[in-house]
N, C-alpha and C positions, 0 to 999 in steps of 0.2 A: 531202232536198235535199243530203244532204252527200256524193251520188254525183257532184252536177253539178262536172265538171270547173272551171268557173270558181270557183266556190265552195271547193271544195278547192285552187284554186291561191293563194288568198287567204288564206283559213286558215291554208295551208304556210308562208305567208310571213310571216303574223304571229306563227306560234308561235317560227321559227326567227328573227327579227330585232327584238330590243329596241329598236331605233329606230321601229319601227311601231306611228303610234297609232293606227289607225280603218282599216277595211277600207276605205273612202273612197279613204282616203291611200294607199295602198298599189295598187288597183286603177287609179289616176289615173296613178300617178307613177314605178311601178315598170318600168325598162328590163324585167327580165328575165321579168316575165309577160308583156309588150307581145309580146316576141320571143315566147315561149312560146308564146301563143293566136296569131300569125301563124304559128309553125310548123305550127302546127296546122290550119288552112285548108291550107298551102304542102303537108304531107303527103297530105293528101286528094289533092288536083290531082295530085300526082305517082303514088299507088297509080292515082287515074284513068288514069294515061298522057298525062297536059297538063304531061312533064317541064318544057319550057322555062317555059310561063306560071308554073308552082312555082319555078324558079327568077328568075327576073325580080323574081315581087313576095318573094323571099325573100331578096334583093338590095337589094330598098323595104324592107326589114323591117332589114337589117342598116345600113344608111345609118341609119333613123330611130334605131334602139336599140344601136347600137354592138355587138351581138350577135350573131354569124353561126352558124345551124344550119340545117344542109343537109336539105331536104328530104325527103332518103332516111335520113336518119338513123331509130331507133326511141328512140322518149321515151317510158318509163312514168307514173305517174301522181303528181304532184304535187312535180315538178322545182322545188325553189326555187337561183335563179340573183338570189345578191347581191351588188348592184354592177351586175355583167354587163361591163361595158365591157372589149373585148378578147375575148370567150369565143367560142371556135371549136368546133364541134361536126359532123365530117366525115360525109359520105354514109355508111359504114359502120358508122357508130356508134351501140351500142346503151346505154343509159341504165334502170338500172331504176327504180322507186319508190323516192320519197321523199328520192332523192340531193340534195344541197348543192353548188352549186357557185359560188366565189366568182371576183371578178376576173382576168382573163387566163389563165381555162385555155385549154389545146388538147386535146381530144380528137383527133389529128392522124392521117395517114397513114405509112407510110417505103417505101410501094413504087407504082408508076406500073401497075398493072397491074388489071385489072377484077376484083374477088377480095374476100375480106373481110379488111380495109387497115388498119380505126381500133378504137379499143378498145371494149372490154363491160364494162358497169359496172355489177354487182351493186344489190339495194336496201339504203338506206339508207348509203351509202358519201355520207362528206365532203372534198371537193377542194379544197385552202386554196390564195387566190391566186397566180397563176405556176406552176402547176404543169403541164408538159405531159407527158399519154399517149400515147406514140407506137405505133403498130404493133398488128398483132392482138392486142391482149395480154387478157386477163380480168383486171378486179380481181373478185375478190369479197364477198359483201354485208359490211355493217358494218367495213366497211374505212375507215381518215383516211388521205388523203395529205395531205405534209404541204406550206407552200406553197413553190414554186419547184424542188420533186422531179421531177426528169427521168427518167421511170418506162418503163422498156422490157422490164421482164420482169412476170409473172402475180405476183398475189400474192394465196394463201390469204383466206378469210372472219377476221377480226376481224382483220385486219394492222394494223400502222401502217409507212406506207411513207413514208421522208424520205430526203433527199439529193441532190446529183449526183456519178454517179451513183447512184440513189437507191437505198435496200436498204429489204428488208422486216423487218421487226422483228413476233413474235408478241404478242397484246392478247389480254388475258382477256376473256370474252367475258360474264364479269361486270364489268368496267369500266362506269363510266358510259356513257348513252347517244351514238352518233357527236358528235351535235350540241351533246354539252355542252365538248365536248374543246379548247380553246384550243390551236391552231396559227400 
């Protein structure tokens, strides 16, 4: 049972967020699974070729949960998005496992052109509130940006990336786990 995406997204969310007491609560009331399992239908329809209908209800989806992730985006498995409120996640944007991501990121674009636009986000990387990825960039896995890091260049597997503009700084890759890291 513990392949079924809902179940793991519930899971994600409880391990990663000490405010949650019951998979109940958490399945009920959390903006950013809401959006998450609507991306998820919203993806289908779009790999279908029913772009518009994927956009529209992914439009319904962003109104209800304050959470906008674009359809064509690629979300790996077990996205916890805490808070959510503000988080923009663009058509080009790839997302691996297990990423954290908190209030008011951008995973953004900086060019108007039909191309790969928005960043790549290794697994297990943690994105602390405010922080936008602009442009093709790659972060790499077990990566923390830090929050409100205006991030426009790649930055290596165990970075810790803070600032504006933001720099990367190298992390042992024995440090404690992303998720335990206070940003």
């Amino acid at each position: 049972m513990s392949g079924v995406p809902f179940v793991e997204d519930v899971r994600a969310a409880r391990q990663r967020d000490p405010a949650a007491k019951s998979a109940a609560e958490v399945a009920l009331t959390y903006p950013g699974l809401h959006a998450l399992w609507a991306y998820r239908l919203h993806h289908r329809l779009w790999l279908r070729g029913h772009r518009l209908a994927a956009r529209v209800l992914s439009q319904a989806a962003r109104f209800l949960t304050g959470i906008e992730i674009h359809p064509g985006a690629r979300i790996g498995r077990r996205l916890f998005i805490d808070h959510g409120a503000g988080v923009v996640i663009g058509e080009t944007a790839e997302v691996g496992d297990d990423v954290t991501i908190y209030h008011g990121v951008t995973l953004g674009g900086t060019v108007w052109r039909e191309e790969k636009r928005h960043p790549t986000v290794g697994d297990r990387v943690l994105i602390g509130a405010g922080a936008k990825l602009l442009g093709a960039i790659v972060i790499g896995p077990d990566c923390v940006i830090g929050a409100n890091a205006v991030v426009r260049t790649d930055a290596p597997a165990h970075s810790l990336v803070v600032g504006v503009p933001a720099t990367v700084r190298p992390r042992s890759p024995q440090d404690a786990s992303v998720h335990n890291w206070v940003i």
